[in-house]
N, CA, C and O atoms as CSV, one atom per row, in Angstrom:
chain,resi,resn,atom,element,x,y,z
A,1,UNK,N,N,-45.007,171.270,8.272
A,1,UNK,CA,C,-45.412,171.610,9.611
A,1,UNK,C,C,-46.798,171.004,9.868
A,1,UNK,O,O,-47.505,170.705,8.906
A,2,UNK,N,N,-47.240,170.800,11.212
A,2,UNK,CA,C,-48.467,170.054,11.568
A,2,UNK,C,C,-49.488,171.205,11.869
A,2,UNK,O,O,-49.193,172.328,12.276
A,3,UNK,N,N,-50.573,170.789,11.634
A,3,UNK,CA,C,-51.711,171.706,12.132
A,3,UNK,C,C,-51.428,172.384,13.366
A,3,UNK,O,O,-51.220,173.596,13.431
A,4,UNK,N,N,-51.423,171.610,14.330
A,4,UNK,CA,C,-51.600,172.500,15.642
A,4,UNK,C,C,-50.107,173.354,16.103
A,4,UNK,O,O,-50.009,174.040,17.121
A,5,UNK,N,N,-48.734,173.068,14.846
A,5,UNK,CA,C,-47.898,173.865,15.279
A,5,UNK,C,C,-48.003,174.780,14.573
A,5,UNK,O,O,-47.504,175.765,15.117
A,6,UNK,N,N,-48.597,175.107,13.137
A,6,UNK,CA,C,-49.112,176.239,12.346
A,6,UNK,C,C,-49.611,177.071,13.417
A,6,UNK,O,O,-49.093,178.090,13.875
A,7,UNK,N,N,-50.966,176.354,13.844
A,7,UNK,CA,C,-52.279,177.249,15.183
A,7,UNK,C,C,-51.226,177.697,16.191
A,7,UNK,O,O,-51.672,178.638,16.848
A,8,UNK,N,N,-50.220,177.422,16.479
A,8,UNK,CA,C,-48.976,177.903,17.985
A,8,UNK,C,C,-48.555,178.881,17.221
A,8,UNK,O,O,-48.776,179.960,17.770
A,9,UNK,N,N,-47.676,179.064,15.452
A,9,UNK,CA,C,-47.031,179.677,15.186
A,9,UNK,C,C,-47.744,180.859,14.880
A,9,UNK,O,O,-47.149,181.915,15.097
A,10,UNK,N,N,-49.213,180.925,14.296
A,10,UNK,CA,C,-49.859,181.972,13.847
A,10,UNK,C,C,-51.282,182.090,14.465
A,10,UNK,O,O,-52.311,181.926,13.811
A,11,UNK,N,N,-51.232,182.428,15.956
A,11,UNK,CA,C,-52.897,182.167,16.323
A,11,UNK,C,C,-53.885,183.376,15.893
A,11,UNK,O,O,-53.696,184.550,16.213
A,12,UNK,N,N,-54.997,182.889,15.098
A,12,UNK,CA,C,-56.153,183.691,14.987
A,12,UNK,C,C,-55.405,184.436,14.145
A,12,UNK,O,O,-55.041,185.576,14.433
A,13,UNK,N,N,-55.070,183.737,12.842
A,13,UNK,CA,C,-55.172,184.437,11.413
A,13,UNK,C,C,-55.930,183.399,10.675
A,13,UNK,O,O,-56.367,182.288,10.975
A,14,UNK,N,N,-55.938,184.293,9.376
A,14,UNK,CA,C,-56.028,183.232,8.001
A,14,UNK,C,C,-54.767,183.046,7.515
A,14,UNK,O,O,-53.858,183.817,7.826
A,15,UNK,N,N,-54.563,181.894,6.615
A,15,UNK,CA,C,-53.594,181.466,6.137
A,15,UNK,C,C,-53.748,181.091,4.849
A,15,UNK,O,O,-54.838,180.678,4.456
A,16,UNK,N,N,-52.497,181.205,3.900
A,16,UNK,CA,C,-52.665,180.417,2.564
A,16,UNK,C,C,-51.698,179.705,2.918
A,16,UNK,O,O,-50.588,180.151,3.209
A,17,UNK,N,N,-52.053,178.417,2.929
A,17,UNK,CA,C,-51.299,177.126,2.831
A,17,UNK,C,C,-51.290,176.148,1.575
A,17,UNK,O,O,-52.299,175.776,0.976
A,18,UNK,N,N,-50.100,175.829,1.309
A,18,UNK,CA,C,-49.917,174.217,0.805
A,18,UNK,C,C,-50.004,173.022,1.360
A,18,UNK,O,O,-49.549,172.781,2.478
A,19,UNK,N,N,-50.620,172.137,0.594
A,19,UNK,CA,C,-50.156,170.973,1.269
A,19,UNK,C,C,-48.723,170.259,0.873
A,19,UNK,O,O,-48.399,170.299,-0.313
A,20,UNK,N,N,-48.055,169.760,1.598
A,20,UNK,CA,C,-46.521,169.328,1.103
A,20,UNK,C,C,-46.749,167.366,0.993
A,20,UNK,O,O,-46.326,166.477,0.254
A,21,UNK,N,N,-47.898,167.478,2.519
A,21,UNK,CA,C,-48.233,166.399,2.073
A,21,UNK,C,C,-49.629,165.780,2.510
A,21,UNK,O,O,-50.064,166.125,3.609
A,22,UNK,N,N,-50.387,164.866,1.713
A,22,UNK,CA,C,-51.828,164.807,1.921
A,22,UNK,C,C,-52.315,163.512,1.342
A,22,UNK,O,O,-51.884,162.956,0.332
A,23,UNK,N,N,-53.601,162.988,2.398
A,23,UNK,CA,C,-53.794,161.849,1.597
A,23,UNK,C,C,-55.448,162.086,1.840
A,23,UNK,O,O,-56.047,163.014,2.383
A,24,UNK,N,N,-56.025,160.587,1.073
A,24,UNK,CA,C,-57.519,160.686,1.003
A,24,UNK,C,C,-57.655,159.626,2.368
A,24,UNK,O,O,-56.810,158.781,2.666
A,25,UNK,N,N,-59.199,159.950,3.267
A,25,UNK,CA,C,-59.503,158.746,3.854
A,25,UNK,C,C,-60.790,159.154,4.062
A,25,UNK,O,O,-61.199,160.251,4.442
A,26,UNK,N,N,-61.680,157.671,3.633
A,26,UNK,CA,C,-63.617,158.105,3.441
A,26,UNK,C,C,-63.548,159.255,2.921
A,26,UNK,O,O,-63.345,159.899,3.951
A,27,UNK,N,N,-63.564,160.105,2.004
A,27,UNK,CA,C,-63.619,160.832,1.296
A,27,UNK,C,C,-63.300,162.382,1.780
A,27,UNK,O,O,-63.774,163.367,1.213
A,28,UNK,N,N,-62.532,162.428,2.773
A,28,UNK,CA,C,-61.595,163.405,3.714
A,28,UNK,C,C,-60.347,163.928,3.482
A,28,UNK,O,O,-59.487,163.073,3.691
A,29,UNK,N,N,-59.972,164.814,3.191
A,29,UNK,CA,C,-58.326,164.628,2.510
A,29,UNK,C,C,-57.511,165.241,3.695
A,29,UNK,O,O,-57.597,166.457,3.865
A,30,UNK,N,N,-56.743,164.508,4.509
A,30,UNK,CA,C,-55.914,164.186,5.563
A,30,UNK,C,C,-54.683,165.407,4.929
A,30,UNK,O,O,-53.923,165.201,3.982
A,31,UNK,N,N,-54.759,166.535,5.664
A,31,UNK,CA,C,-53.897,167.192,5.141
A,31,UNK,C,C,-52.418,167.302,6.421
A,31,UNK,O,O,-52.436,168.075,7.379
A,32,UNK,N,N,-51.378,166.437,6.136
A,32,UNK,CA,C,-50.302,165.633,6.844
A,32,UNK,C,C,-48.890,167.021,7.230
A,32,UNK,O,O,-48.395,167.426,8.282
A,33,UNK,N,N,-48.764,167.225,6.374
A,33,UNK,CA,C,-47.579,168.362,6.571
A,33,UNK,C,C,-47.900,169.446,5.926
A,33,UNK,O,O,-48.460,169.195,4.859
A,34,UNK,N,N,-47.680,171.243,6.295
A,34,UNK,CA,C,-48.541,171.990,5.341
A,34,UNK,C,C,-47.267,173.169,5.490
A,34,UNK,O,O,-46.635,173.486,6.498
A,35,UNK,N,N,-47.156,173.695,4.034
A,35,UNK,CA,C,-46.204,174.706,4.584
A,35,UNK,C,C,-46.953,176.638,4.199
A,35,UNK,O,O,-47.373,177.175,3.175
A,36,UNK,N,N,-46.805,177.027,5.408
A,36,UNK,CA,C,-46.978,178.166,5.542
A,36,UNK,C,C,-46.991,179.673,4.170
A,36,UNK,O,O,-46.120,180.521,4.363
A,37,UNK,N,N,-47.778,179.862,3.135
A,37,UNK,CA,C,-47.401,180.810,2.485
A,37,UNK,C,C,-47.168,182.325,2.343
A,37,UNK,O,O,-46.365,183.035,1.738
A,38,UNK,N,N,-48.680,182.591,3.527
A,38,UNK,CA,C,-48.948,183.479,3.773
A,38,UNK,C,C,-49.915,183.864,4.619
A,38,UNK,O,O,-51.091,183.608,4.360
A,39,UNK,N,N,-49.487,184.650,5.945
A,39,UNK,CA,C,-50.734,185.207,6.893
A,39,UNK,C,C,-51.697,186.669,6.353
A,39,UNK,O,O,-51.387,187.541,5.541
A,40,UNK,N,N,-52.729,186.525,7.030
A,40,UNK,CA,C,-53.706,187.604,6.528
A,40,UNK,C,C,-54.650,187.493,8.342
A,40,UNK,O,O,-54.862,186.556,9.113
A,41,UNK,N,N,-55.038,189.246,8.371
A,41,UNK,CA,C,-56.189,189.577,9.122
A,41,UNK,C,C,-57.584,189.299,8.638
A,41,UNK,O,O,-58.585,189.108,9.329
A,42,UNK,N,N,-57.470,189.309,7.306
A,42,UNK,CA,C,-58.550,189.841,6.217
A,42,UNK,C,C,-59.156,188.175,5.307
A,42,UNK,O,O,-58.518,187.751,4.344
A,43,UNK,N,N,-60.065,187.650,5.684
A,43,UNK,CA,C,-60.307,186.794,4.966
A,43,UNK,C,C,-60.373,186.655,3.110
A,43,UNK,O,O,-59.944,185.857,2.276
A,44,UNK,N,N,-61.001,187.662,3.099
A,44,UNK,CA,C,-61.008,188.144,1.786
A,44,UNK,C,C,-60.203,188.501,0.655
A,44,UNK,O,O,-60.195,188.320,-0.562
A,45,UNK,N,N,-59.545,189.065,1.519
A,45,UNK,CA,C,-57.639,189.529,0.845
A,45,UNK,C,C,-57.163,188.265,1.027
A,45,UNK,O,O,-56.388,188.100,0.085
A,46,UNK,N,N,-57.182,186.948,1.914
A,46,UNK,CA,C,-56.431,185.706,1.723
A,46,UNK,C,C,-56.678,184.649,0.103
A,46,UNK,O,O,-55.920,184.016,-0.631
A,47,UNK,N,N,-58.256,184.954,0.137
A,47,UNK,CA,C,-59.272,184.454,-1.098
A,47,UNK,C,C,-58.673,185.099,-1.853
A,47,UNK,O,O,-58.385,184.328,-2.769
A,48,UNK,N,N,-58.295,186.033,-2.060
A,48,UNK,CA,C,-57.568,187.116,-3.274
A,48,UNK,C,C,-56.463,186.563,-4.071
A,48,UNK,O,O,-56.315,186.364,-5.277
A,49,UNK,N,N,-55.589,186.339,-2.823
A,49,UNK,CA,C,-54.292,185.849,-3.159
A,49,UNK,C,C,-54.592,184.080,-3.613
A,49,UNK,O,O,-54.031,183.703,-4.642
A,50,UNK,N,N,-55.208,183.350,-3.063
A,50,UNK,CA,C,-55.492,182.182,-3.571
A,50,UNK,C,C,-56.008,182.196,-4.825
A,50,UNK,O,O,-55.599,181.312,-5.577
A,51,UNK,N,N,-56.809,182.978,-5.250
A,51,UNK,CA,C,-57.404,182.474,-6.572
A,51,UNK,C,C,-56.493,183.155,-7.348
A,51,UNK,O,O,-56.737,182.748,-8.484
A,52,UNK,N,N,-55.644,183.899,-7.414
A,52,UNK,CA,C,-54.520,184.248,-8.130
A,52,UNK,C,C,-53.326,182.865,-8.493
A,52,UNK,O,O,-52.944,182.383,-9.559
A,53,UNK,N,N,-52.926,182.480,-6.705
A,53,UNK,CA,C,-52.034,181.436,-7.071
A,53,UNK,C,C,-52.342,180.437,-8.051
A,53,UNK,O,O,-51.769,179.951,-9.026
A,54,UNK,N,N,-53.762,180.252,-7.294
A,54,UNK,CA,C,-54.680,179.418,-8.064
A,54,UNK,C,C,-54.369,178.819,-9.548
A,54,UNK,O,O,-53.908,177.781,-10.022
A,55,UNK,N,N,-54.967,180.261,-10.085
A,55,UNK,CA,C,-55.204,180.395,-11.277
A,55,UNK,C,C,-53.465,179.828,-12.041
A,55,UNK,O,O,-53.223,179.102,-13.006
A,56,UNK,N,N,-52.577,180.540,-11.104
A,56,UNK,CA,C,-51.066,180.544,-12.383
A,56,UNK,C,C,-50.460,178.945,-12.018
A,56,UNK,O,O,-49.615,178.340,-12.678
A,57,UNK,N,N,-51.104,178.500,-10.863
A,57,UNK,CA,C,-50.551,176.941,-10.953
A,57,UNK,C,C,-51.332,175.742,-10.059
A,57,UNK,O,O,-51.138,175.154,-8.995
A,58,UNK,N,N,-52.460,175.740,-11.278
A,58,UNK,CA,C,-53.715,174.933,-10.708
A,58,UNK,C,C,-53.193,173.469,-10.033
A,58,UNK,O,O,-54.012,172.906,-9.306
A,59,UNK,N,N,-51.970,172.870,-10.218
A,59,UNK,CA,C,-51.859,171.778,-9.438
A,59,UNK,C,C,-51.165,171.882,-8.403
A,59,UNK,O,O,-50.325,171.054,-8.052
A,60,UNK,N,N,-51.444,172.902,-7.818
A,60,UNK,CA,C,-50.662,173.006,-6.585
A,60,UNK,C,C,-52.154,172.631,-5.348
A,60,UNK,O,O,-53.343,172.746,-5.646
A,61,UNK,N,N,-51.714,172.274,-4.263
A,61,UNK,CA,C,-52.781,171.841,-3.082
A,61,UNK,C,C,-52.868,172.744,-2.444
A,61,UNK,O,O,-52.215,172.639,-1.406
A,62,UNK,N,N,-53.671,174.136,-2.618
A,62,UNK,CA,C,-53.592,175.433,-1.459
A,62,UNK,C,C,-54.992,175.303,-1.270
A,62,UNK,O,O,-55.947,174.899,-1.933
A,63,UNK,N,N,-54.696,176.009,0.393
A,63,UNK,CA,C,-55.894,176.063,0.909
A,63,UNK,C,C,-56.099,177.545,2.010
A,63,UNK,O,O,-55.244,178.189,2.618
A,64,UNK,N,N,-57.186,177.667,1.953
A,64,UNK,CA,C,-57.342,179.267,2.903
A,64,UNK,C,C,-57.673,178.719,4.244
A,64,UNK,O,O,-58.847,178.348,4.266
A,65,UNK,N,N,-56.857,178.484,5.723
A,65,UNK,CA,C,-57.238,178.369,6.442
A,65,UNK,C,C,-57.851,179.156,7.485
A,65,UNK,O,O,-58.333,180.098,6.855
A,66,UNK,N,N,-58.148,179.351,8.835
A,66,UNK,CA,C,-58.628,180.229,9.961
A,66,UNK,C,C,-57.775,179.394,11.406
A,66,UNK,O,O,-58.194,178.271,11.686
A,67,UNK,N,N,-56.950,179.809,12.015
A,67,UNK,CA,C,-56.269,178.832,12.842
A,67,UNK,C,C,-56.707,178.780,14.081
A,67,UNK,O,O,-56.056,178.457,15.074
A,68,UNK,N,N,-58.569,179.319,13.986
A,68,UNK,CA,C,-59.158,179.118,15.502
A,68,UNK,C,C,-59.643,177.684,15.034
A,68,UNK,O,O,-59.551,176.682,15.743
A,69,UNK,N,N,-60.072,177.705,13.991
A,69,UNK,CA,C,-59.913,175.610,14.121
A,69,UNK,C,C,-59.344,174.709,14.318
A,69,UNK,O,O,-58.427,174.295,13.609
A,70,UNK,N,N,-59.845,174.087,15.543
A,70,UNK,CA,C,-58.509,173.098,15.886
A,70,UNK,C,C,-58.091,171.810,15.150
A,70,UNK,O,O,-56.989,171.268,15.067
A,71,UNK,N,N,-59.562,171.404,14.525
A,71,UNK,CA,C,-59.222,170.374,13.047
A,71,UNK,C,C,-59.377,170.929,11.894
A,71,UNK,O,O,-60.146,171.878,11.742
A,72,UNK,N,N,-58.572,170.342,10.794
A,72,UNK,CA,C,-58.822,170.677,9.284
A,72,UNK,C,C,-59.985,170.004,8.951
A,72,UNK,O,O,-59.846,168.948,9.567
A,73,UNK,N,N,-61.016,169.944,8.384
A,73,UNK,CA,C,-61.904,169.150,7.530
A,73,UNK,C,C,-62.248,169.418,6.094
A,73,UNK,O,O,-63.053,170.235,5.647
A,74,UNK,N,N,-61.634,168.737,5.590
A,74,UNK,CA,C,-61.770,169.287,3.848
A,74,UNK,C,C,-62.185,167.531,3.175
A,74,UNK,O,O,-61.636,166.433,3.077
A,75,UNK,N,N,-63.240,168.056,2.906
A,75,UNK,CA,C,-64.436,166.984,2.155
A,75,UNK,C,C,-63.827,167.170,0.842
A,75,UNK,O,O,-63.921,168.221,0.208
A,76,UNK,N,N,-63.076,165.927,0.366
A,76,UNK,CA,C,-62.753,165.929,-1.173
A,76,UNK,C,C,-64.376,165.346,-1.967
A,76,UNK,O,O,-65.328,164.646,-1.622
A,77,UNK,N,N,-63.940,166.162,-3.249
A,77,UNK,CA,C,-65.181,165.856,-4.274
A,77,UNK,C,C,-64.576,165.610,-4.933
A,77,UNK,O,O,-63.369,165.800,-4.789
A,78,UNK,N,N,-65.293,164.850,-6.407
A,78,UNK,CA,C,-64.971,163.890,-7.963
A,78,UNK,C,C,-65.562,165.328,-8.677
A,78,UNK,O,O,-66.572,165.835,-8.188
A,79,UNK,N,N,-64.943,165.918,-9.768
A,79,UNK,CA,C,-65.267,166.269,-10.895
A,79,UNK,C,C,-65.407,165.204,-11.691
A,79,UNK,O,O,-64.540,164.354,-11.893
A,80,UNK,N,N,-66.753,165.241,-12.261
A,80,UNK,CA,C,-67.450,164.623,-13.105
A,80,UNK,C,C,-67.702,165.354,-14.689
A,80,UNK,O,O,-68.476,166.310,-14.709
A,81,UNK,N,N,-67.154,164.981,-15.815
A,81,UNK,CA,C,-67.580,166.161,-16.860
A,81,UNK,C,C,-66.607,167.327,-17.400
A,81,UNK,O,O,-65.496,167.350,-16.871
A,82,UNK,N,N,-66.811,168.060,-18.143
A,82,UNK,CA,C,-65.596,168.888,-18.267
A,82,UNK,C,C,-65.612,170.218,-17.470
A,82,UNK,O,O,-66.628,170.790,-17.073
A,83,UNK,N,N,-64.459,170.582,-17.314
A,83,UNK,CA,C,-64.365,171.694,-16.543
A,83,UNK,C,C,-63.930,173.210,-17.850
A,83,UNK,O,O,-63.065,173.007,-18.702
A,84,UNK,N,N,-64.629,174.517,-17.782
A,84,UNK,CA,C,-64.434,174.787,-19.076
A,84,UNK,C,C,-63.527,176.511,-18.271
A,84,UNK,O,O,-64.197,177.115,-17.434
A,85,UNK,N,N,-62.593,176.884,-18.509
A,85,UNK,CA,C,-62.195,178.082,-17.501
A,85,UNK,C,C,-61.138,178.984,-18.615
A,85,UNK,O,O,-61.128,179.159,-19.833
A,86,UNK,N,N,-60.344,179.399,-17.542
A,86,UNK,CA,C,-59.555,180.364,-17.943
A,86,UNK,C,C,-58.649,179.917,-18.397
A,86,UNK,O,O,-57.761,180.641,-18.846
């Protein structure tokens, strides 16, 4: 699904989304098709559930959105070094 039909389907929530599909441009990650996981009132409780998914399947592309934004902007970064976790 596209951004602005997510923002039609769910206005003025948060969201946990996937990306299904996504690319890089100038160091921007173009997030192309996204599918819907879960709505929330509660920002916090959305963060909840993300760092859970997170955690049980780190290569997945989720993201916590707010659907009063009418663009996505997600600034990709380089890990540099080791990453040391759970």
């Amino acid at each position: 699904m596209k951004w602005q039909e997510v923002r039609l389907n769910h206005p003025n929530r948060w969201l946990l989304v996937e990306a299904a599909q996504a690319h890089t441009e100038a160091n921007q990650r173009i997030l192309d098709d996204l599918v819907v996981l879960d709505t929330y009132k509660d920002s916090v409780v959305a963060m909840r559930d993300y760092t859970q998914m997170h955690r049980q399947c780190p290569d997945r592309e989720l993201y916590v959105l707010h659907t009063s934004r009418e663009e996505i902007e997600v600034e990709e970064r380089r890990w540099f070094g080791f990453r040391i976790g759970a």
